[in-house]
C-alpha positions in Angstrom: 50.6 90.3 -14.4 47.6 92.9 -14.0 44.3 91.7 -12.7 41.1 93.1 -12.6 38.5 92.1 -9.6 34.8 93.3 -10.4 33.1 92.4 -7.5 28.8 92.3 -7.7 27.4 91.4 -4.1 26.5 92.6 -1.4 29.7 92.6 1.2 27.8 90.6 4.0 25.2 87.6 3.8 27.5 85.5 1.1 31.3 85.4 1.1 31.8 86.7 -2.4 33.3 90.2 -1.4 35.0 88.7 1.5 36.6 86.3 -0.9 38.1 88.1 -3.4 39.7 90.7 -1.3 41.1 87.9 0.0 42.2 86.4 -3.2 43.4 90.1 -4.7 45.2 91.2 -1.6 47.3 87.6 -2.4 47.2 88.7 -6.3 49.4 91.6 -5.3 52.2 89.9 -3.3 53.4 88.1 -6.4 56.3 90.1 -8.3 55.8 92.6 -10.3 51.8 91.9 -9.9 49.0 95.0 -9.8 45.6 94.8 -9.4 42.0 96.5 -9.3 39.1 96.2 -8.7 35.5 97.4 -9.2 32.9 97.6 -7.4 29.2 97.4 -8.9 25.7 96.9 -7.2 25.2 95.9 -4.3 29.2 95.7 -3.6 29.4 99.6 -3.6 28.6 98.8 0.0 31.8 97.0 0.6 33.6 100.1 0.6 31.4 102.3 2.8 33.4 103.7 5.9 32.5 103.5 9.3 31.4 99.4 9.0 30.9 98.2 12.8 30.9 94.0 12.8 30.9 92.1 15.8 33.7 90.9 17.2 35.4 88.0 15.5 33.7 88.5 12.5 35.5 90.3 9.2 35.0 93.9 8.5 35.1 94.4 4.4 35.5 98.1 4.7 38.6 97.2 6.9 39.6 94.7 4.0 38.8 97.0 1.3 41.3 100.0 2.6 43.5 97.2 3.3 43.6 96.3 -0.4 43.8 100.0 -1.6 46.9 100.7 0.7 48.7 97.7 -0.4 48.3 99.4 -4.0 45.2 98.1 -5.5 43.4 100.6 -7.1 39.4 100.6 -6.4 36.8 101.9 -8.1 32.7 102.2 -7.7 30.2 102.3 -9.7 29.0 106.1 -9.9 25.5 104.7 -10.2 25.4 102.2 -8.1 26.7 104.6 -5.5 24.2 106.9 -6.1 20.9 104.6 -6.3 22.1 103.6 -2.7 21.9 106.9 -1.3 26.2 106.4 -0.2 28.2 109.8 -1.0 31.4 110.3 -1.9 32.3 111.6 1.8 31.7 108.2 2.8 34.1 106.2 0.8 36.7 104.6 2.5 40.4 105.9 1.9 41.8 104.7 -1.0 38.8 104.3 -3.0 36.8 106.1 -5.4 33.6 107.1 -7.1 34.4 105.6 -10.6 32.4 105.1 -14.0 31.8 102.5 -17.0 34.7 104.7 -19.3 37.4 103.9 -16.6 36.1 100.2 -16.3 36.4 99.8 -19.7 39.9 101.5 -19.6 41.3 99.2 -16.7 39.6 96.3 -18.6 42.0 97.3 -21.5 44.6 97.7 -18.9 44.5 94.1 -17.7 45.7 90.7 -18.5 43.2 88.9 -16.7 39.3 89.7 -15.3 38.3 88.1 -13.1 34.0 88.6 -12.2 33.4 87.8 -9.1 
């Protein structure tokens, strides 16, 4: 199966991001399973580098190149990325600047969305 995750909030103050990393980092341990995911709005943020959390508590950016090195590709909204003043340069590895054509195409690509 292919799965899609679009992901809207912000990565800290609800549990939304935190989640479904979570839930596509599981995604992808099933056979012959891939998955995506997109980031739009405020979730851009999840996949800013150089997060610092306090200890004990979850670090999305750690989760989010966690999820691209297991083989997820990740995308972020161009626009979103820009109208938050975050550059390229400070994507974390394993993700990209992305656009509504290739979320359309992975869209297309997938058997199941899933909108977070």
């Amino acid at each position: 199966m292919r799965y899609l995750f679009v992901l809207h909030d912000a990565p800290y103050g609800t549990e939304r991001v935190y989640n479904g990393l979570r839930w596509a980092r599981e995604m992808l341990q099933g056979p012959g399973s891939e998955a995506r995911m997109f980031f739009f709005a405020d979730a851009v943020a999840a996949a800013k580098s150089g997060q610092h959390t306090p200890n004990g508590y979850y670090n999305v950016g750690k989760m989010v190149a966690g999820v691209a090195a297991a083989g997820a590709e990740v995308g972020c909204c161009g626009s979103c990325l820009d109208a938050r003043g975050i550059g390229d340069e400070e994507l974390v590895k394993g993700t990209h600047r992305s656009s509504m054509s290739e979320l359309a195409e992975w869209t297309a690509w997938a058997d199941q969305v899933i909108n977070i």
